[in-house]
NUNU-568372 format. One line per 3 residues: number of its first residue (from 1); their letters; for each residue x, y, z of N, C-alpha, C. Coordinates in steps of 0.001 Angstrom, whole numbers, plus 500000, padded with zeros to 6 digits. Layout:
# residues N
NUM) a) X,Y,Z,X,Y,Z,X,Y,Z; ...
//
This chain:
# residues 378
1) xxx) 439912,934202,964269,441202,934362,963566,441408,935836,963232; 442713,936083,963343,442879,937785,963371,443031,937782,961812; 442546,939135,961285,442578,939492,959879,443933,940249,959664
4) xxx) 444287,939884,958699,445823,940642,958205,445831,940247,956975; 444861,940320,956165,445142,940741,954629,443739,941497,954401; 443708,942498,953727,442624,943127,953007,442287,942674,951696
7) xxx) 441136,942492,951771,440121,941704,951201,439134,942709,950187; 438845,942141,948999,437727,942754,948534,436760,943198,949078; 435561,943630,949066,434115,943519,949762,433505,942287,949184
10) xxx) 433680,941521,948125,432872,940424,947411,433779,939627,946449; 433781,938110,947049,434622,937551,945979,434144,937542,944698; 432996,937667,944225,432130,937379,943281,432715,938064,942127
13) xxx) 433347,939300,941482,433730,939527,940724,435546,938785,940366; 436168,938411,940956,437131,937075,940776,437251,935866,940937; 436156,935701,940944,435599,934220,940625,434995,933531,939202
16) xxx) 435624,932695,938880,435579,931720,937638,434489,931577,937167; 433300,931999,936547,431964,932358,936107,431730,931067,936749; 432365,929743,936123,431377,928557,936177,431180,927885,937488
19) xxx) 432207,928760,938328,431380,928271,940183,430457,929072,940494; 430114,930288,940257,429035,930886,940506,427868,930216,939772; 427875,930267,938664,426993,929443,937695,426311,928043,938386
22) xxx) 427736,926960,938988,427461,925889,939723,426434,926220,940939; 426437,927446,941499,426095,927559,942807,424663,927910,942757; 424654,928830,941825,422930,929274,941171,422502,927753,940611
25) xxx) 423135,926465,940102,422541,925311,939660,421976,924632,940768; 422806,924555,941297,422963,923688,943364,421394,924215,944182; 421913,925531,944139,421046,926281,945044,419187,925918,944307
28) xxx) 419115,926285,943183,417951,926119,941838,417433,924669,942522; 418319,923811,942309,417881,922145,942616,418105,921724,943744; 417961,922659,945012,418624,922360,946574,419399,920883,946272
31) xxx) 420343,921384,945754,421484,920075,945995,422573,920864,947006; 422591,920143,948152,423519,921315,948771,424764,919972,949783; 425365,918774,949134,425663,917755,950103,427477,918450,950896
34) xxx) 427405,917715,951739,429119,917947,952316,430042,917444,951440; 430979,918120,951130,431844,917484,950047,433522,917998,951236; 434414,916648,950448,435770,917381,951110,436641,917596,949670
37) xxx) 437576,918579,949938,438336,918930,948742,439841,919124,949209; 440661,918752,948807,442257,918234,949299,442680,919457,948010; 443655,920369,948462,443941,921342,947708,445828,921246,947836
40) xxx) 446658,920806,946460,447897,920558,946732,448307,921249,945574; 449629,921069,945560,450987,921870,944657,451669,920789,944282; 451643,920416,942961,452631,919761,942012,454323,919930,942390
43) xxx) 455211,919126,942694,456099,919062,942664,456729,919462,944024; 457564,920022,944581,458333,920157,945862,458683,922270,946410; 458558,922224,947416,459135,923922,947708,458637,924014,949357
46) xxx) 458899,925601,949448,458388,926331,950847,456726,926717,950604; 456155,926581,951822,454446,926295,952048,454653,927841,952485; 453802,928576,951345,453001,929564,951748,451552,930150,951357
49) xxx) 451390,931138,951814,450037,932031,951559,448741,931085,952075; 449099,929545,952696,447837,929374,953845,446621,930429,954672; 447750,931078,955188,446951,932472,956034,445800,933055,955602
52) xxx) 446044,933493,954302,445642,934196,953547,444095,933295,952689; 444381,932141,952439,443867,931033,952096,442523,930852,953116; 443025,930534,954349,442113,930495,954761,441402,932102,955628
55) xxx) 441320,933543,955353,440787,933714,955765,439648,934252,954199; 440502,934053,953191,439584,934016,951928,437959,933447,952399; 438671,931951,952860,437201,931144,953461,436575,931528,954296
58) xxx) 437203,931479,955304,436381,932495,956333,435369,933596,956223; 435984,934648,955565,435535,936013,955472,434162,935824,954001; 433975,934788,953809,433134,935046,952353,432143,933638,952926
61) xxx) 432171,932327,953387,431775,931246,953505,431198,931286,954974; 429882,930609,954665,429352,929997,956338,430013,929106,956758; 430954,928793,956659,431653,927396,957220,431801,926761,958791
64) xxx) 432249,927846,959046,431737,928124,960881,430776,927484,961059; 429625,928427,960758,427911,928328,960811,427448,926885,960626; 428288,926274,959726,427678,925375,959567,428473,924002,959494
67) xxx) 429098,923603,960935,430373,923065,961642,431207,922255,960306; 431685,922958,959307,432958,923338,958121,434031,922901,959101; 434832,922351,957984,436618,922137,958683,437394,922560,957597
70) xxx) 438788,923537,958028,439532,923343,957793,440998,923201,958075; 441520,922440,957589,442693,921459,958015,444079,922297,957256; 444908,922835,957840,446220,922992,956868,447596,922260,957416
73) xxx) 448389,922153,956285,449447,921434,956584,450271,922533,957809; 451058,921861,958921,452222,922877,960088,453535,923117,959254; 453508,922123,958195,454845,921707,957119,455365,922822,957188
76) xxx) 456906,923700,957067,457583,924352,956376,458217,924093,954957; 457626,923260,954287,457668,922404,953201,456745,921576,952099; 456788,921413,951379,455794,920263,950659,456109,919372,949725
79) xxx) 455803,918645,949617,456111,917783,948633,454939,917156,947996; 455684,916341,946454,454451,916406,945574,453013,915927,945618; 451807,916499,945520,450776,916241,945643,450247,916215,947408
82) xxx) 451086,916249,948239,450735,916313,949589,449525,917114,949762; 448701,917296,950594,447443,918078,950883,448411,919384,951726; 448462,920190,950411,448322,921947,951172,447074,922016,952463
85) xxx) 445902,921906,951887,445339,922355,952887,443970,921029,952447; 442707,921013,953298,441725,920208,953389,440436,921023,954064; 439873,921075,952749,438280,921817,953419,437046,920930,953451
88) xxx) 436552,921028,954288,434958,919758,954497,434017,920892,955009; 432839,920828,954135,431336,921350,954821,430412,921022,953253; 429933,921874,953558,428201,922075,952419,428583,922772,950911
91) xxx) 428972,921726,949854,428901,922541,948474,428676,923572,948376; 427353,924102,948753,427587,926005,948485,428057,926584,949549; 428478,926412,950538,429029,927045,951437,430520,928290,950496
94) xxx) 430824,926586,949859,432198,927485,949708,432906,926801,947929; 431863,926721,947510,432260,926646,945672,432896,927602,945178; 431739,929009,945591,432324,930178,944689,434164,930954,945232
97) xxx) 434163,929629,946223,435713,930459,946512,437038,929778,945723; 436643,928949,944951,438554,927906,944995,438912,929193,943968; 438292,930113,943323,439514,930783,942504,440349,931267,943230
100) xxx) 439760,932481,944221,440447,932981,945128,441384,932489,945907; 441348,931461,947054,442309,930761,947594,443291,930293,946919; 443361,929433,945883,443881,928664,944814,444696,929674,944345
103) xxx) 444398,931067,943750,445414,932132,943460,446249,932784,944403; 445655,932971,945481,446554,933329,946769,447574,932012,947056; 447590,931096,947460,448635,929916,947240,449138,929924,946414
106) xxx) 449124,929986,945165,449668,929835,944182,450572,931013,944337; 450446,931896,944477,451031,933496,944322,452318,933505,945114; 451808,932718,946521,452543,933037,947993,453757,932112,947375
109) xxx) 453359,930639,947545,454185,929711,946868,455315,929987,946002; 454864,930281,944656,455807,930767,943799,456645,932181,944000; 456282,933016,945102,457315,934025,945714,458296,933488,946669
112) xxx) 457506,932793,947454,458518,932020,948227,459462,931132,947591; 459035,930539,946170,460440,929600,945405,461254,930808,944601; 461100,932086,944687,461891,932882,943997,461081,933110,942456
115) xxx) 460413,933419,942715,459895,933313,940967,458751,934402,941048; 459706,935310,940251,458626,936934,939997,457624,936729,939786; 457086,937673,940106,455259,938356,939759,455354,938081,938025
118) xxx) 454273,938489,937865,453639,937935,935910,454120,939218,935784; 454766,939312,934458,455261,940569,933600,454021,940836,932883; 453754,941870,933126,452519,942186,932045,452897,942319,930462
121) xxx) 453888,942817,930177,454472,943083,928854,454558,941518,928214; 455539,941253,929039,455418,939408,928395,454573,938829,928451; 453466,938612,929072,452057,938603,928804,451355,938401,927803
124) xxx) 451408,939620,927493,451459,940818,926222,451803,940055,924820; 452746,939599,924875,453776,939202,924254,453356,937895,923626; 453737,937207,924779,452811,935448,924718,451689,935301,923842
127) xxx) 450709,936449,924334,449797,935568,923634,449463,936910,922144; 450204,937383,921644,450630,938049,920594,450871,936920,919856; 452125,936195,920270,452673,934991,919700,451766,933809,919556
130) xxx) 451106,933050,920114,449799,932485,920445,448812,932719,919631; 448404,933871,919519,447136,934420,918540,447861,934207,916741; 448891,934613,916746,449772,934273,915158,449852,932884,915273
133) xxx) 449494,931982,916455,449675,930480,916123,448574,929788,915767; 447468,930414,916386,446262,929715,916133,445058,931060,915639; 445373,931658,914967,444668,932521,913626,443359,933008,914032
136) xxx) 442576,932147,913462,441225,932386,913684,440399,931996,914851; 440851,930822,915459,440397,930015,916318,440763,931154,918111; 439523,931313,918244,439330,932245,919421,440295,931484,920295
139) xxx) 440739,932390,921756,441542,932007,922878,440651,932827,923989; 440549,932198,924852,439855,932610,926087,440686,932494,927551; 440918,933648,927650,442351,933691,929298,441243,932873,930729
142) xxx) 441503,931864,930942,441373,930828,932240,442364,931155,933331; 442934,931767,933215,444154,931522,934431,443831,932317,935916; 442576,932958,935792,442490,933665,937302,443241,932807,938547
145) xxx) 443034,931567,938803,443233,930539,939700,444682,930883,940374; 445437,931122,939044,446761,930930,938970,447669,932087,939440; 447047,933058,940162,447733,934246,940306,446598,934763,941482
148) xxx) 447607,935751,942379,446963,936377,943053,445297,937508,942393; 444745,937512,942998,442936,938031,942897,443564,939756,942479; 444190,940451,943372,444541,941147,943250,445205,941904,941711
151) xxx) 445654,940693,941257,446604,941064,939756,445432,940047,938373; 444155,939920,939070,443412,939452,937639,442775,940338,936923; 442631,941667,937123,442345,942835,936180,443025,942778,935218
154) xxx) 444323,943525,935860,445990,943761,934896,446065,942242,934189; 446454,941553,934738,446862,940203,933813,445733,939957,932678; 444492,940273,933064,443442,939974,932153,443447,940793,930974
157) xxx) 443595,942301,931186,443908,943266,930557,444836,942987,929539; 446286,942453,929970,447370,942268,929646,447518,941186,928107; 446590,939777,928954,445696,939029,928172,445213,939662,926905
160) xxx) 443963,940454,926909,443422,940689,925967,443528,941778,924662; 444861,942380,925463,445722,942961,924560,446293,941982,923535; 446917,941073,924374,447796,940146,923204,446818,939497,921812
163) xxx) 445124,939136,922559,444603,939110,921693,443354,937836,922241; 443470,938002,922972,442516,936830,924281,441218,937435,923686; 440103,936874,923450,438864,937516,923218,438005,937233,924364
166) xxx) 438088,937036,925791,437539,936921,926588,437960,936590,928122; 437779,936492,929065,438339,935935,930444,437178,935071,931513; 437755,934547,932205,436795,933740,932652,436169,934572,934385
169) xxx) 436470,935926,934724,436009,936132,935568,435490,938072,935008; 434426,938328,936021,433661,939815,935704,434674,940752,935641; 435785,940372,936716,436804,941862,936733,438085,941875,935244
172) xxx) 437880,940273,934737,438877,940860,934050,438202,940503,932500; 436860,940596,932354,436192,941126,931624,435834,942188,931386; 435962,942960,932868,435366,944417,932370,436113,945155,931585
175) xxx) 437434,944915,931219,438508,945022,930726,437965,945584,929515; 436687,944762,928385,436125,944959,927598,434579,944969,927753; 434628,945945,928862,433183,946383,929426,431796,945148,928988
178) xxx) 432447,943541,929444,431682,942612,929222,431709,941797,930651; 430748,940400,930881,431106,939579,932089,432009,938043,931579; 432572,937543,933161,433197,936643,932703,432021,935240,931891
181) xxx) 433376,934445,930925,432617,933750,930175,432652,931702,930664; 432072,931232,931083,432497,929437,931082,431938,928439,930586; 432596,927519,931103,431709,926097,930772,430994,925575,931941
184) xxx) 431355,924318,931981,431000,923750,933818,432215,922827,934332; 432025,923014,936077,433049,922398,935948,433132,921079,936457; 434383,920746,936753,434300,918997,937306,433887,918285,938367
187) xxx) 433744,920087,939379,432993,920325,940841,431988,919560,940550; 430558,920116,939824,429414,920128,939599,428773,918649,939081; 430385,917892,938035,429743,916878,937566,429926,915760,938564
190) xxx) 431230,915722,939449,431200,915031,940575,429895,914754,941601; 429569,916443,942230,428464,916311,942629,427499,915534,942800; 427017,915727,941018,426035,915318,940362,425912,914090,940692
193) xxx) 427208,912982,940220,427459,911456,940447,427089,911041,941668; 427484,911637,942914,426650,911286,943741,425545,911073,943707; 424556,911810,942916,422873,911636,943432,422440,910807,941854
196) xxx) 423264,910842,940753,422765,909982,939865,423617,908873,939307; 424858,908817,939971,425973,907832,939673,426862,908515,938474; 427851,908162,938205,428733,908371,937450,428817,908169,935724
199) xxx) 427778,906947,935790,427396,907127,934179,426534,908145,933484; 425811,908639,934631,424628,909766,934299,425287,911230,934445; 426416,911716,935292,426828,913186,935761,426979,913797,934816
202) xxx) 427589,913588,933570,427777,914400,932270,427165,914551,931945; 425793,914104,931682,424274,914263,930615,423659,914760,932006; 423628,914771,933235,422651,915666,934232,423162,916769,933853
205) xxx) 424555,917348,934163,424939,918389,934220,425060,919060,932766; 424816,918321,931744,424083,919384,930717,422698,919805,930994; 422023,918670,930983,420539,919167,931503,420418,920223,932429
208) xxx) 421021,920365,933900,420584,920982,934364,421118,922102,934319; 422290,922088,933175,422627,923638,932907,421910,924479,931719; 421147,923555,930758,420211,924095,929866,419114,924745,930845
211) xxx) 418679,923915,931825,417228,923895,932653,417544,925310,932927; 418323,926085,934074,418391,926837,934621,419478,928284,934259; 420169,928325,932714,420951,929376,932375,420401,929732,931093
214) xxx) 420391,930775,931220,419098,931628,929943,420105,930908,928575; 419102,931345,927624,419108,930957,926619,420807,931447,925789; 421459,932962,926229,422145,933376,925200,422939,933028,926111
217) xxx) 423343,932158,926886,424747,931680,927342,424795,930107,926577; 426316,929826,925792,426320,929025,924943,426096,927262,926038; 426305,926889,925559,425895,925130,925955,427226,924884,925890
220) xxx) 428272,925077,926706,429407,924097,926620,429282,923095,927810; 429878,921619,927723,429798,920928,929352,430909,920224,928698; 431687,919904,929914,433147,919395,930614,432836,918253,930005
223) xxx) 433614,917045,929303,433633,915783,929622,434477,914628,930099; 435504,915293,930084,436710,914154,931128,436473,914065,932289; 435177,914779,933308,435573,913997,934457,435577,912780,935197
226) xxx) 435001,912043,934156,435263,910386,934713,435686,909282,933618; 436386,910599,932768,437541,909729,931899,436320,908775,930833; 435196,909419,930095,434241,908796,929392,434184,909742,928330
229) xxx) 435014,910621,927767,434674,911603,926518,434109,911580,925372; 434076,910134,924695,433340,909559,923784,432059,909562,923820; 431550,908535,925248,430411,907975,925778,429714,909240,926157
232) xxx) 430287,910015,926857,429282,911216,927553,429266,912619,926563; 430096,913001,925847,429983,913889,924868,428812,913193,923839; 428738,912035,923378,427581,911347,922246,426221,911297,923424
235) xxx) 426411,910914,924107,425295,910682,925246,424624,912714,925005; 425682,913320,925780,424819,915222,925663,424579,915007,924470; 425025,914924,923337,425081,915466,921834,423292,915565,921809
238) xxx) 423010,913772,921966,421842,913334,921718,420927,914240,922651; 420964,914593,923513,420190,915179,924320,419932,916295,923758; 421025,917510,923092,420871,918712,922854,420041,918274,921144
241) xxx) 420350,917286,920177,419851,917204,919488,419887,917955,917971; 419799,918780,917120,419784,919484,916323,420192,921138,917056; 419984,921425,918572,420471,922614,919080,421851,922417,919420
244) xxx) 422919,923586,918660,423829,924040,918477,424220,924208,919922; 425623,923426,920539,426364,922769,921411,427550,922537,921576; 428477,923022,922563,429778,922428,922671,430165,921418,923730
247) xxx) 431770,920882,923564,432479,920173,924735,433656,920426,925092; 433692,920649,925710,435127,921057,926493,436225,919756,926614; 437174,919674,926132,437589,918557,926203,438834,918767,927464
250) xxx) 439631,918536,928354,440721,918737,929330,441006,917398,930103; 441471,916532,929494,441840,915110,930093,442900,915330,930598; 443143,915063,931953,444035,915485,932620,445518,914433,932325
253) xxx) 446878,915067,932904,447725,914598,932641,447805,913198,933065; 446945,913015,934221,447051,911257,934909,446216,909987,933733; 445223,910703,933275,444348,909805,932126,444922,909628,930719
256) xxx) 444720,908461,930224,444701,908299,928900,443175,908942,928365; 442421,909797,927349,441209,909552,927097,440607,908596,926521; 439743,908552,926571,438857,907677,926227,438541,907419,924861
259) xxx) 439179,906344,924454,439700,905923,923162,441062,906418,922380; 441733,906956,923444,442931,907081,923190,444198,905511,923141; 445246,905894,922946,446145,904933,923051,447548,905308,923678
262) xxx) 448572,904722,924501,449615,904563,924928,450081,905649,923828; 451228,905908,924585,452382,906415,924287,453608,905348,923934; 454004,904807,922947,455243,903981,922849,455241,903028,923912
265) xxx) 454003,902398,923652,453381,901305,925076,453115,901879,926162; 453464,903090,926486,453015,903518,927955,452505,904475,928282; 451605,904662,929404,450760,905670,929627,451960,906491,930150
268) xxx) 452395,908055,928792,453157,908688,929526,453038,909859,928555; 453103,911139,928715,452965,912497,927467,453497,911878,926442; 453604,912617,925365,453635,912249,924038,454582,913675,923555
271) xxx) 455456,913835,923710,456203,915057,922977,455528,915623,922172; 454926,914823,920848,454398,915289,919415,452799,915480,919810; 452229,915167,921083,450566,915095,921454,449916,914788,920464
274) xxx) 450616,913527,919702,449189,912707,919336,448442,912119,920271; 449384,911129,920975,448591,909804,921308,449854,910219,922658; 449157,909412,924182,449546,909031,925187,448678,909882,926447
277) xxx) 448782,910623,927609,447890,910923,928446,447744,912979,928010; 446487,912684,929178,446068,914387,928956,445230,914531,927349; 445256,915827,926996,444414,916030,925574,445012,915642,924375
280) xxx) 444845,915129,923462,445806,914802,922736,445186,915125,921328; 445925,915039,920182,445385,915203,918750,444382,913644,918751; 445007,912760,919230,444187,911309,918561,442663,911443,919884
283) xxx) 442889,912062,920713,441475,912167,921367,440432,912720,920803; 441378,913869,920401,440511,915133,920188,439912,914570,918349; 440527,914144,917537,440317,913339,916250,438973,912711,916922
286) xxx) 439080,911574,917374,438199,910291,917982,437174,910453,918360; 436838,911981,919044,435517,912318,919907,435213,913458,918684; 435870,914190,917780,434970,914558,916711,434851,913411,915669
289) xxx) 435023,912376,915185,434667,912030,914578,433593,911005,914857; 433253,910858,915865,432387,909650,916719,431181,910807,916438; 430855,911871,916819,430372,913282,916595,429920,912676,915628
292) xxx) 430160,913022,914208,429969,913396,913261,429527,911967,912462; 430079,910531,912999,429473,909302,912586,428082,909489,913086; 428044,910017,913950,426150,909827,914567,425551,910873,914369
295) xxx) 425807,911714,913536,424689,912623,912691,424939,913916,914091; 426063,914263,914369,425918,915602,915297,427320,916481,914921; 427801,916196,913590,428821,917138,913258,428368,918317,913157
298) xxx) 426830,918495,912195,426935,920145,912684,426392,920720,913499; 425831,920030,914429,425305,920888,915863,426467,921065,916808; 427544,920297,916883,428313,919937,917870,429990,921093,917766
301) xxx) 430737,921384,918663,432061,921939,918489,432664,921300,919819; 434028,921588,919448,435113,921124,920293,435508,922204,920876; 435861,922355,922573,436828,923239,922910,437312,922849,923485
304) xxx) 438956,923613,923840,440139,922591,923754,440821,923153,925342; 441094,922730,926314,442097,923183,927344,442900,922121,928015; 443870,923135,928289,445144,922106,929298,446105,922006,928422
307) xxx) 446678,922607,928806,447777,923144,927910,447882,923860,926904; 446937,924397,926599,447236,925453,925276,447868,926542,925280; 448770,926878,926275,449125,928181,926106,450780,927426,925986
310) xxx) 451374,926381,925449,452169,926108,925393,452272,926102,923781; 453355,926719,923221,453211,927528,921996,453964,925734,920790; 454586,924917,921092,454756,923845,920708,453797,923334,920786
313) xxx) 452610,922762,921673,451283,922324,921785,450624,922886,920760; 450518,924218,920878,449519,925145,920216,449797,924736,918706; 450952,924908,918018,451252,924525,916154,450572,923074,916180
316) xxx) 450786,922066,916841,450643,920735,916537,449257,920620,916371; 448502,921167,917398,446958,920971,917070,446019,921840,916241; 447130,923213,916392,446873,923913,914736,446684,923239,913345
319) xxx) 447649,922540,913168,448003,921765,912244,447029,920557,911632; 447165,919811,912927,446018,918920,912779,444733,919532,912539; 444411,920563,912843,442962,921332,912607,442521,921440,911272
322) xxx) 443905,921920,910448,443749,922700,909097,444040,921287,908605; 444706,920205,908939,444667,918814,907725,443181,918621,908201; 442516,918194,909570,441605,917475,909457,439984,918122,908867
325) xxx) 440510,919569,908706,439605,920682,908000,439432,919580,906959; 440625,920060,905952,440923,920089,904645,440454,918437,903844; 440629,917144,905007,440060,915952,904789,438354,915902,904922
328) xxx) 438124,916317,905892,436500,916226,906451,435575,917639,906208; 436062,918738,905611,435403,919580,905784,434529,920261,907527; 434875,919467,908216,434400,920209,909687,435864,920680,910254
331) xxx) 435569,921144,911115,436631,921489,912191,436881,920845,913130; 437879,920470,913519,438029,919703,914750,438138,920242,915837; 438566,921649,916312,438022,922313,917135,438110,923929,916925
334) xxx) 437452,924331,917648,436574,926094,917756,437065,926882,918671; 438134,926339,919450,438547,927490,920115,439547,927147,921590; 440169,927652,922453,440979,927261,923529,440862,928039,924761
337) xxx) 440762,927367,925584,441194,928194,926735,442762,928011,927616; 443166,929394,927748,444974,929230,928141,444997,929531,929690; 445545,929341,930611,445412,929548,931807,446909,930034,932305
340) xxx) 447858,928897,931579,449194,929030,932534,450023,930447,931387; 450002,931532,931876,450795,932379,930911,451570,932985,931048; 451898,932665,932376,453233,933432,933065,453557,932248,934017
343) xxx) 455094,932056,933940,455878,931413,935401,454909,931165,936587; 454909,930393,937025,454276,930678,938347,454489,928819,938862; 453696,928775,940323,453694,927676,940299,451957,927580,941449
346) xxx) 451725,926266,940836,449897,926484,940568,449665,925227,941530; 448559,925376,942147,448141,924309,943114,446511,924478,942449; 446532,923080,942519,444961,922587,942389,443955,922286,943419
349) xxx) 442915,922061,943617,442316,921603,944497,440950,920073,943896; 440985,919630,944227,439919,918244,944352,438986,917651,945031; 437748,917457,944655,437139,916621,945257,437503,915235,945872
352) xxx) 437550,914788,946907,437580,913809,947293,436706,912433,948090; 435668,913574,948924,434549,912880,949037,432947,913631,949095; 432201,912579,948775,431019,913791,948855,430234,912501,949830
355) xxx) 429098,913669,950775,428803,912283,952161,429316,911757,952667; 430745,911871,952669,431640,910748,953752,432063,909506,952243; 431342,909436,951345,431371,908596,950382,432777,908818,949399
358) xxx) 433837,908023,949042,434948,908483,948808,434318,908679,946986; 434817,909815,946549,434459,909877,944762,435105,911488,944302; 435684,911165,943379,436580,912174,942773,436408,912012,941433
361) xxx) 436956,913298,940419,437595,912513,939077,438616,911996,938976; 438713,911033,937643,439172,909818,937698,440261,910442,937159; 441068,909545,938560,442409,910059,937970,443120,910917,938940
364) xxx) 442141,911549,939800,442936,912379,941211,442132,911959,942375; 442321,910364,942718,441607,910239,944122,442578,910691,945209; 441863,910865,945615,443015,911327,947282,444297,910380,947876
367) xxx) 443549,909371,947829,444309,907695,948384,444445,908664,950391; 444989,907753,950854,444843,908187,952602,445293,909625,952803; 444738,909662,953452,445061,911377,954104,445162,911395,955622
370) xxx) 446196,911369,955962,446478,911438,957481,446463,912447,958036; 445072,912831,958669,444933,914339,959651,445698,914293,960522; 446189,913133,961326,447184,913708,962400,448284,914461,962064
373) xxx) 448540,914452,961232,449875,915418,960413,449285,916577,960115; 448275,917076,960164,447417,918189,960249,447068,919193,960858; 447065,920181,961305,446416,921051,961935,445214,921703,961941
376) xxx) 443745,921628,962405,442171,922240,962168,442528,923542,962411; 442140,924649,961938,441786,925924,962010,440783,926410,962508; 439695,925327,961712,437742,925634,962529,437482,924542,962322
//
C-alpha cells in the first residue's frame, strides 16, 4: 500500500496509557489470542479518513506477518453503527493502536460533515466552566481517541489550561512535564473472559494488573464490561482488601447498570440522570453504597466517565455528591474523566470475537456482519 500520510516515528507517545499497559499485561502472561474488532460511527454521514486508518495499522502492527485482516467499508456513506472498518489478527499485534486510527476517522469524518477542527480557546473555556462545576473533584482529559494524533498535544495543553489535572496519553502529558495517566480497559477484560469466563474477567484483570504494574500506579479497574458493577466492583474490593483502590464506573448508553432501574418504565436516558441507561446518579449511589455495606467504604473510590464533560450532567452529579457527602459522610465519587470537548463526531471500535468465539461487552455485540459488502486490504 502506497504511503501518503506522514506518520510519527512511534505511536507510543499517543496512545491511551491503558493499551500500552494492556499490552505489557498480555505480553507478561503470553496471552496473545486472535480477536476481531468492528470499528463504527454513531449516527449517519460521508466515510472518511479509512486511508489513513489503515496505514496507521500497517506502518506500526505485524499484521501482515502474521496473516491479520483488514476489511473496510467501499461505502461513500454510512449509516448508524454499520462497520467502518473490521480488523482480525493477534491482540498484541495491534492494541496499542485504536487511539490512533479511531482519531484519524473521527477527524476525517467530522471534516467531511462540515464541522471545524477543536478551537483551542473554547477548549479553554469548557473546561474553565467544568472545573467551577465540579470544584474539588479532579478531571482527567480522555479524549485523545476523538481527534486527530496530530492535534493531542495542543488540545491536551488546551485541556489543562482550563484546569484538567492530567491526560490520558505521554504527549499530552508532557504538557506538564509528566506521563499519560489510566485505568484498564474493556479490551483487556473481554480478553480475559475468554480464558476465565465472564464472571471471573473483572477480578482477573485487577489481579493481573496489581501482579505486573509497580506499586505507585493507582489500582483503578473498569467495571461495566459485562454489565455486573455491583457484583464485580464487591468481588475486586474483596480482593484488594484494606489496600486503597478504585472503579471506574462507564455503563454504556445501551445498558441499564446493574441495579439500576428504567427510566419511566423504559430502558431509555433519563434527562435528570438519576435512573434509566448509561451512568447514572442511582448507579453510581448503589455501587457506593453496596461498598460501604461490606466494610470497603474506606479503601474503595468511585471514578466517573461517559459523559462528563456535559456541563448539565456535570451539576447533577455534583449535587448528588455534596447531598450524599453531607448524609453518609463518604464521597460518592473522586473524580472524572471528560473525553468529548469539542464538536466532533467519534467512532468507536469493539470487540466482537476472540478465537472465532463470538464475545463482546454487553451491550455492543456485533449481530451479522456481511463481508461481502466489504472490501480486504491485507
Amino acid at each position: 500500500m502506497k504511503k501518503e500520510h506522514t506518520l510519527p516515528e512511534s505511536h507510543v507517545p499517543y496512545t491511551d496509557k491503558y493499551f500500552l499497559r494492556t499490552n505489557e499485561i498480555l505480553e507478561k502472561e503470553n496471552i496473545n489470542p486472535r480477536i476481531s474488532m468492528k470499528v463504527f460511527c454513531r449516527g449517519k454521514g460521508p466515510t472518511a479518513g479509512l486511508d489513513e486508518a489503515v496505514e496507521i495499522l500497517i506502518a506500526y502492527s505485524d499484521l501482515e506477518k502474521q496473516n491479520g485482516e483488514i476489511w473496510i467499508t467501499p461505502k461513500k456513506t454510512f449509516s448508524n453503527t454499520e462497520p467502518l472498518m473490521i480488523v482480525k489478527g493477534p491482540v498484541r499485534s495491534f492494541v496499542e493502536l485504536e487511539t490512533m486510527y479511531l482519531g484519524v476517522l473521527s477527524a476525517a469524518i467530522s471534516k467531511a460533515a462540515g464541522i471545524a477542527p477543536p478551537d483551542l480557546p473554547k477548549i479553554t473555556e469548557k473546561l474553565k466552566r467544568l472545573k467551577t462545576i465540579y470544584q474539588d473533584i479532579p478531571i482527567i482529559y480522555f479524549g485523545a481517541r476523538h481527534y486527530h494524533w496530530s492535534l493531542d498535544n495542543s488540545i491536551a495543553y488546551a485541556a489543562l489550561k482550563g484546569g484538567a489535572v492530567q491526560t490520558s496519553t505521554d504527549t499530552g502529558s508532557s504538557n506538564i512535564g509528566q506521563k499519560g495517566v489510566g485505568t484498564t480497559p474493556h479490551l483487556l477484560t473481554i480478553v480475559l473472559a475468554s480464558i476465565h469466563g465472564i464472571e471471573n474477567a473483572t477480578l482477573k484483570t485487577a489481579e493481573l494488573f496489581d501482579k505486573h504494574m509497580p506499586l505507585e500506579i493507582p489500582r483503578v479497574t473498569l467495571v461495566d464490561t459485562f454489565n455486573r458493577e455491583l457484583t464485580d466492583s464487591l468481588a475486586v474490593a474483596q480482593y484488594f482488601g484494606t489496600r486503597k483502590n478504585a472503579f471506574r464506573l462507564d455503563t454504556c448508553g445501551e445498558n441499564i447498570a446493574e441495579s439500576g432501574s428504567l427510566y419511566n418504565g423504559k430502558k431509555a436516558p433519563d434527562p435528570t440522570f438519576q435512573t434509566g441507561t448509561g451512568v447514572t446518579i442511582e448507579a453510581t449511589v448503589n455501587m457506593r453504597n453496596n461498598l460501604i455495606k461490606n466494610g470497603y467504604g474506606e479503601s474503595t473510590e468511585i471514578f466517573l466517565s461517559s459523559g462528563f464533560g456535559d456541563e448539565t450532567k456535570a451539576r447533577a452529579f455534583v449535587d448528588a455528591h455534596y447531598e450524599y457527602k453531607e448524609k453518609t459522610g463518604y464521597t460518592l465519587f473522586t473524580g472524572v474523566g471528560i473525553g468529548e470537548i469539542s464538536r466532533a463526531r467519534f467512532c468507536t471500535a469493539d470487540i466482537f470475537e476472540v478465537d472465532g468465539r463470538p464475545l463482546s461487552k454487553t451491550g455492543r455485540e456485533a449481530g451479522h456482519i456481511d463481508f461481502s459488502t466489504m472490501k480486504r486490504v491485507i
